[in-house]
C-alpha positions in Angstrom: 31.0 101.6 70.3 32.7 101.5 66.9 33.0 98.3 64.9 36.2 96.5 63.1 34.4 96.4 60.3 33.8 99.4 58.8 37.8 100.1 58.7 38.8 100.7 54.6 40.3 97.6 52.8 43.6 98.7 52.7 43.4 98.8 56.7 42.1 95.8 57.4 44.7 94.0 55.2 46.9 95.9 56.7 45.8 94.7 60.7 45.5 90.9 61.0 44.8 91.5 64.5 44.9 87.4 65.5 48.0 85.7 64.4 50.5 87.7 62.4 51.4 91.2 62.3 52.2 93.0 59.0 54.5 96.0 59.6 52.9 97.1 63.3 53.7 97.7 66.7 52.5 94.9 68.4 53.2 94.6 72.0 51.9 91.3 73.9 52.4 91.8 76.7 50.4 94.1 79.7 51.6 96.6 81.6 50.5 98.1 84.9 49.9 101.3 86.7 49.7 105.2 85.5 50.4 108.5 83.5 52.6 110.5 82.6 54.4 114.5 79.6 57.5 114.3 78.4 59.3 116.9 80.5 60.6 115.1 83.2 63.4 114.5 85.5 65.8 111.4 85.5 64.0 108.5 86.9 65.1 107.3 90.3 66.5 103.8 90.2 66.1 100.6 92.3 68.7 98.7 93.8 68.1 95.1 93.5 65.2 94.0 96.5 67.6 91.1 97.8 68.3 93.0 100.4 65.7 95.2 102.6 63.0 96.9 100.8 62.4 100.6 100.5 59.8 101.6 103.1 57.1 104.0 102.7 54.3 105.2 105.1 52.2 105.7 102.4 52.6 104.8 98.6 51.1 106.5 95.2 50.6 104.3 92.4 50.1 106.6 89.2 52.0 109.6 88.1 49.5 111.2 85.9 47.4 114.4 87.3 45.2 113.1 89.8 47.9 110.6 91.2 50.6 113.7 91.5 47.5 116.0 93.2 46.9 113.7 95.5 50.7 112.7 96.6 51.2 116.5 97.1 47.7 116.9 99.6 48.9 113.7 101.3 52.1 114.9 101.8 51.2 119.0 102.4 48.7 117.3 105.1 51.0 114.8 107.0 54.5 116.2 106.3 56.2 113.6 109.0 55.2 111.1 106.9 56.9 109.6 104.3 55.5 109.0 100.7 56.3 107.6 97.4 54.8 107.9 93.8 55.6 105.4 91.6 54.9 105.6 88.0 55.2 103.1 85.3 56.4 105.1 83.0 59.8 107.3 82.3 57.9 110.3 82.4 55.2 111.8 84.4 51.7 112.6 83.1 52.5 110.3 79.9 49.2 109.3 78.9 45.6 111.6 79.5 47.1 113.8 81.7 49.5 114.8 79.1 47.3 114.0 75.9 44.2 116.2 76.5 42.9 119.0 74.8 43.9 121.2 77.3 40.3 122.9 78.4 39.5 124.1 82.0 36.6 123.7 82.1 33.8 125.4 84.3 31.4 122.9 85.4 28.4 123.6 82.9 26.9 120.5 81.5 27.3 117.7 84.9 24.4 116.6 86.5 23.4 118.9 90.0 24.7 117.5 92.9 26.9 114.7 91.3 30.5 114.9 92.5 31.3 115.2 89.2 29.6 118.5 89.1 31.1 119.7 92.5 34.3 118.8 92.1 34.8 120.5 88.9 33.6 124.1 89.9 35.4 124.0 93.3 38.6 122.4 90.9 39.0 125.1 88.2 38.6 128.0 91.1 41.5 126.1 92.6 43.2 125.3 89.9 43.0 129.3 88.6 44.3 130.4 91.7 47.0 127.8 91.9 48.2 129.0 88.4 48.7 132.3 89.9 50.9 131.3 92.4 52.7 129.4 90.4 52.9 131.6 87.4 51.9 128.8 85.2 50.8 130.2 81.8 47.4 129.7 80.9 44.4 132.1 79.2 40.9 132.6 80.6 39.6 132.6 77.0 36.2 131.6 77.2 33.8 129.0 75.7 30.3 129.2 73.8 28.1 126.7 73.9 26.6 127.1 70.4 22.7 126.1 68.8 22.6 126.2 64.8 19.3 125.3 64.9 16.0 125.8 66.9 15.9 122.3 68.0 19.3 122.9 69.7 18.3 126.1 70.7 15.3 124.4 73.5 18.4 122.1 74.6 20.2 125.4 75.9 18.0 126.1 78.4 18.6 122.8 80.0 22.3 123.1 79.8 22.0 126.8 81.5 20.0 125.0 84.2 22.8 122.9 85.2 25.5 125.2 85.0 23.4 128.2 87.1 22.2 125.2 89.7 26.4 123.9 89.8 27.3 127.9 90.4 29.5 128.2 87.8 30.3 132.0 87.7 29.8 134.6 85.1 27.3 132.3 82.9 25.4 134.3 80.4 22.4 132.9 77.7 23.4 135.5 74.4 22.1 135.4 71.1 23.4 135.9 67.1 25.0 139.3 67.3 26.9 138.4 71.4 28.2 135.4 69.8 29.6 137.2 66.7 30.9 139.8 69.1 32.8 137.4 71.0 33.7 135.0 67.9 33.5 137.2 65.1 33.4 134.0 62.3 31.2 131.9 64.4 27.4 131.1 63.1 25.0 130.6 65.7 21.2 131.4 66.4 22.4 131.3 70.6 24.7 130.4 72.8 25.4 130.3 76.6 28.5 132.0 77.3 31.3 130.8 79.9 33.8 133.6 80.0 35.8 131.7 82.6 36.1 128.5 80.9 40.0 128.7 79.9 43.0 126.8 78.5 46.6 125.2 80.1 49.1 122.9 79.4 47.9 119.9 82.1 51.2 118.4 81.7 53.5 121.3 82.7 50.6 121.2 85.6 51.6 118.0 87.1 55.3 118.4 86.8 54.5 121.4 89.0 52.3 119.1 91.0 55.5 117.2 91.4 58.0 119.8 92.2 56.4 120.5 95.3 55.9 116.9 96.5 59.5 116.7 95.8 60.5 119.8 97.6 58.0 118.8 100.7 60.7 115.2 101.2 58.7 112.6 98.7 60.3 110.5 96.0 59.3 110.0 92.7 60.3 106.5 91.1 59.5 106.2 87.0 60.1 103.2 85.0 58.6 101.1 88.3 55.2 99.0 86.3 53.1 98.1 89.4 52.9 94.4 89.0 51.5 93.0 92.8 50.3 93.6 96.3 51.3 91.3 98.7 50.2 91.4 102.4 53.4 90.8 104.7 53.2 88.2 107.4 53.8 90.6 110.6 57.3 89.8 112.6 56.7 88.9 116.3 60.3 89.9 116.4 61.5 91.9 119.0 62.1 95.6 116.9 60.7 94.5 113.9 59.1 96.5 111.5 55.3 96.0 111.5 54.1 98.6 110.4 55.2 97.8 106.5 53.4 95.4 105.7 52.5 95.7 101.8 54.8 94.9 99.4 54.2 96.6 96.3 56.3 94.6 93.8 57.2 96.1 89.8 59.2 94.8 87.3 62.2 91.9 88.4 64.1 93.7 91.2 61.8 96.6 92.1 60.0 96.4 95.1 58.9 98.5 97.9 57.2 98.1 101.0 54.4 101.0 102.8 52.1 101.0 105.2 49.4 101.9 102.8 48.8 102.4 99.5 46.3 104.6 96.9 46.5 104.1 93.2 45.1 106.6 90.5 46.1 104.6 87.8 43.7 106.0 85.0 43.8 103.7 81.8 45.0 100.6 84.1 42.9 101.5 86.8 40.8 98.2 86.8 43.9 95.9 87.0 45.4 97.7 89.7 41.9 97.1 91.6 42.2 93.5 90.6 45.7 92.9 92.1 44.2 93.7 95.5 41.2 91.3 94.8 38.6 93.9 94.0 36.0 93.1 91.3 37.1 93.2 87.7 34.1 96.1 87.3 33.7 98.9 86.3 35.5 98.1 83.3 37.8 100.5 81.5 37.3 100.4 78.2 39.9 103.0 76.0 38.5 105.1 72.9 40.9 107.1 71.1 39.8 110.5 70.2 41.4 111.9 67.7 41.9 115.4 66.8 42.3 117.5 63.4 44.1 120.9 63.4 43.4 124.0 61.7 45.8 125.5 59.3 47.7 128.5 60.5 46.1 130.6 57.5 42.7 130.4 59.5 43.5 130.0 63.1 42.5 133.5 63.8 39.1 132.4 62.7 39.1 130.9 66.7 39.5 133.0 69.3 38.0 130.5 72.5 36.8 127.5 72.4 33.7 126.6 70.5 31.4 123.9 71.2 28.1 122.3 70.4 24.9 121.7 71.9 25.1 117.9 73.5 23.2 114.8 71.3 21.4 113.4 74.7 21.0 110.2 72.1 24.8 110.1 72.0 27.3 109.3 74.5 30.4 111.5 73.6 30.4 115.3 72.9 30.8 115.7 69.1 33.4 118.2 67.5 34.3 121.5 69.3 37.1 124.1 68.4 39.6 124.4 71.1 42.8 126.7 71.0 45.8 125.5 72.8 48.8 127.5 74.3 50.8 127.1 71.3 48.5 129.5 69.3 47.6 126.1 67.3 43.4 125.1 67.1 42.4 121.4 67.9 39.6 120.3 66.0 37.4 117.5 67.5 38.1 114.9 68.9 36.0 112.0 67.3 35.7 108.8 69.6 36.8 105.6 68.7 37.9 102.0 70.0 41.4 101.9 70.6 43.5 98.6 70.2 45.5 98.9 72.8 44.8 100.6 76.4 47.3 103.2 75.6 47.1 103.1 72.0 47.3 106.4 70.3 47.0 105.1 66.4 45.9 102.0 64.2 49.1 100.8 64.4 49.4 100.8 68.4 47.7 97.4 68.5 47.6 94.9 72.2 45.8 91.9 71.4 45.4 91.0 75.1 43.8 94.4 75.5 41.8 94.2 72.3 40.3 91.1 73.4 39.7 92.6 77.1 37.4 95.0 75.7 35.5 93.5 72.7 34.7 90.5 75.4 33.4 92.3 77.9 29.9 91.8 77.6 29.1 95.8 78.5 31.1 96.9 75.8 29.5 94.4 73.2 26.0 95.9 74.6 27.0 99.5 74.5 28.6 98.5 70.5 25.0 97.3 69.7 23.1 100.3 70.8 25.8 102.6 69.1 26.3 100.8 66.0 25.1 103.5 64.1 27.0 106.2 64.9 30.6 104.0 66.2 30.5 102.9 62.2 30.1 106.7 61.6 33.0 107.7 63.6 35.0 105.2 62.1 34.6 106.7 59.1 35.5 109.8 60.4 38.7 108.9 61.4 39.5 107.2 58.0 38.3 110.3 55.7 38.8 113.3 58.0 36.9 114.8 55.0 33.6 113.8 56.6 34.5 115.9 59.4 34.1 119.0 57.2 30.4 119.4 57.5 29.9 119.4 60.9 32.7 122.2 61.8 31.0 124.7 59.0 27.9 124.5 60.5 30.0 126.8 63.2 32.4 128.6 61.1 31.4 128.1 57.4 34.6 129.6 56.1 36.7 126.4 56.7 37.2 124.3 54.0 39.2 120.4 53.4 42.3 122.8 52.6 42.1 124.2 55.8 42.2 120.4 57.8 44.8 118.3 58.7 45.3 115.4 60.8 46.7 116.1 64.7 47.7 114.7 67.7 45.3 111.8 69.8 44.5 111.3 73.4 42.5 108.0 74.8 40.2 108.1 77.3 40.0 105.6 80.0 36.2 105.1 80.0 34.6 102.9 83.1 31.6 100.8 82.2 29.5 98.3 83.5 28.3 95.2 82.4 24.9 96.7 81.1 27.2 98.6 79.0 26.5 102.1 80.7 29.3 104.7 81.2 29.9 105.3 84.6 30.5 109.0 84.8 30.9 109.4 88.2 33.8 108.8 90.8 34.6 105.6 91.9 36.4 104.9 95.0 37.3 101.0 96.6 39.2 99.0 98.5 37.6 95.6 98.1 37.2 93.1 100.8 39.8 90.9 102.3 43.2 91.9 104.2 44.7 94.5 101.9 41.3 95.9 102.0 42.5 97.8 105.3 45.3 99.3 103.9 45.1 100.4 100.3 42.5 102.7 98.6 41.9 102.9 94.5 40.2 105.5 92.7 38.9 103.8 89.6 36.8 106.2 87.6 38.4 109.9 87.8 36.4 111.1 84.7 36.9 114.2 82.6 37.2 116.9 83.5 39.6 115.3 85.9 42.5 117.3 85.4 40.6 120.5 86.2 39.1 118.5 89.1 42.5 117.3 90.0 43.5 119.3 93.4 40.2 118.8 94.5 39.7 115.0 93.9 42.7 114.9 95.9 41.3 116.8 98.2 38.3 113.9 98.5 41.0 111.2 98.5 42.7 112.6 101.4 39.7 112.8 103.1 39.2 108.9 102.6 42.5 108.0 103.6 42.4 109.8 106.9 38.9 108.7 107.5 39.4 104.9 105.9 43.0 104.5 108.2 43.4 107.0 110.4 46.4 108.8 108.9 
């Protein structure tokens, strides 16, 4: 969606992105699997495979969110099993699970009917009450949907549709004076009001998420980068072990074997697919959205989050105010190619992922219908000046004093070749031997962490159903 060329001079002189490097974290080379933040326990190690393999009834490839949900329903479901999660990673919910803004969000603006849409109201009531068990900090602060202008203003009623048809509770349609009750700096004409839209740390989520799959018997193994799936010839030995018969292979010396296998890999999602001979599509294609933060001085200005009426012409939100647990205010995010599937600035540059995305032919389609407004992005991202406008058209008090470049999250975005976004869940197994025994979810889109117990939920559901756990 955004175009190389409209980076400034000084950044394309300083990115030769074929053939030398000047001063930037290059990395070649591609790696496999999941997520993971950066709270976690000391990896479990491998001891070299030349003797017999690990076994597993049933194995977890990705340690982000939805992977660590889904290990913990498996596991709460079929406790004389025995399970494995294995993350790429040293750390657990490394990537978007651990570099999101932090929103749970109440299921206003999806589609009636979607899975999408069901997921994520039946997931934040879950998520809410698991929170409470748990004693997991978090702050049922609200969100208005805001129109500045009358055209916005007929799009409201659209978006109230949708969140009154998805039953998302507690939805009200308020006008000027509600909104400056409830955020007294806020400029709006209306606004639909979700006061149960709220905020959490996802990352300190899943590590819960993993505690109890820990504490239920199953093992956690970081630092393993899912490389292969190999279907074992079964032994006609007499008590042989045939019930094993996938070997899930990771860097030299790691191996394990299991029975079967589901990956949530998020950002690698499409090559993990691929190793088990699914098709190449959808495509994941990363953007990096990055955010701005508000000053201290003015963070009292937010009180909730903040966010504008949806461009149908446009295929990503646009800039919302969103408060995190830290008391700080994220500003954004903007949406932009990133170089490298888990690339999280200019520098962070994969040239084997680079030219993954700009060849696929959906992405070059989708690029040409957005040109207009990827080139505008980009030059978002390189004067975070331009930003200015569109956040006083909600709180005019903010000024380019006030702004200051923040943290960045990518999103792992599925496409297809006619360069659509597939916003949906995507579940497959492929055709071919290992198609009995392993299962991939390959588009968990956001909100998937608020969705996250009960897309694992769904996946358990398929395993049982797909191979009769």
């Amino acid at each position: 969606m955004t175009s190389l060329n409209v980076l400034s001079a000084n950044r394309l002189n300083s990115m030769k992105l074929f053939g030398k490097t000047l001063g930037l974290r290059v990395s070649p080379c591609i790696v496999f699997a999941s997520h993971g933040p950066k709270r976690a326990s000391v990896p479990a190690r491998f001891s070299s495979t030349s003797e017999s393999s690990k076994k597993y009834d049933v194995v977890v490839v990705g340690g982000g969110i939805v992977g660590m949900a889904t290990a913990r329903e498996l596991k709460m479901r079929h406790p004389s099993l025995t399970f494995a999660v294995l993350e790429k990673e040293k750390v657990l919910a490394a990537h978007q699970s651990g570099h999101n803004s932090g929103v749970i969000h109440a299921g206003i603006y999806y589609t009636p009917g979607t899975l999408k849409a069901k997921l994520c109201v039946e997931g934040f009531l879950m998520s809410y009450k698991y929170f409470d068990e748990k004693n997991i900090p978090y702050k049922r602060c609200g969100k208005l949907i805001v129109a500045t202008n009358s055209d916005e203003v007929k799009k409201l009623d659209e978006i109230m549709r949708k969140g009154v048809e998805n039953k998302v509770p507690g939805l009200e349609m308020v006008d000027g004076e509600k909104i400056r009750e409830i955020e007294p700096y806020c400029k709006g004409i209306r606004a639909v009001w979700s006061p149960n839209t709220g905020i959490v740390d996802w990352g300190l989520v899943t590590q819960y998420y993993a505690k109890d799959f820990e504490a239920l018997g199953g093992q956690i193994f970081k630092n393993f980068p899912v490389s292969g799936f190999e279907e074992i010839a079964e032994s006609n030995k007499q008590g042989s072990d045939n019930k094993h018969c996938i070997r899930v292979t990771g860097a030299p010396g790691q191996e394990v074997r299991a029975q079967f296998v589901v990956t949530c890999g998020g950002l690698q999602s499409d090559r993990l697919a691929q190793m088990s001979g699914c098709s190449s599509e959808p495509k994941i294609v990363p953007f990096r959205g990055e955010y701005l933060l508000l000053s201290p001085e003015k963070s009292h200005m937010v009180k909730g989050n903040i966010y504008p009426v949806p461009d149908p012409r446009f295929p990503f939100l646009g800039v919302h105010f969103t408060p995190r647990m830290d008391g700080s205010i994220w500003l954004g995010p903007n949406a932009i190619l990133a170089f490298k599937r888990e690339g999280y600035g200019y520098g962070d540059i994969n040239l084997t992922d680079l030219l993954d995305a700009v060849k696929f032919k959906g992405f070059r389609k989708l690029a040409l219908k957005y040109a207009g407004f990827g080139a505008s992005e980009m030059i978002k991202s390189i004067w975070i000046t331009k930003q200015l406008k569109e956040l006083q058209k909600f709180i005019p008090d903010i000024n380019a004093a006030d702004i200051r470049r923040g943290p960045s999250g990518v999103r792992a975005q599925a496409m297809d070749s006619n360069g659509n976004l597939v916003e949906d869940f995507v579940f497959d197994s492929g055709k071919g031997p290992l198609s009995k025994r392993i299962l991939h979810c390959r588009n968990a889109p956001s909100p998937g962490a608020t969705s996250s117990l009960a897309i694992a939920k769904v996946i358990a559901d398929k395993m049982e159903k797909q191979f009769s756990l």
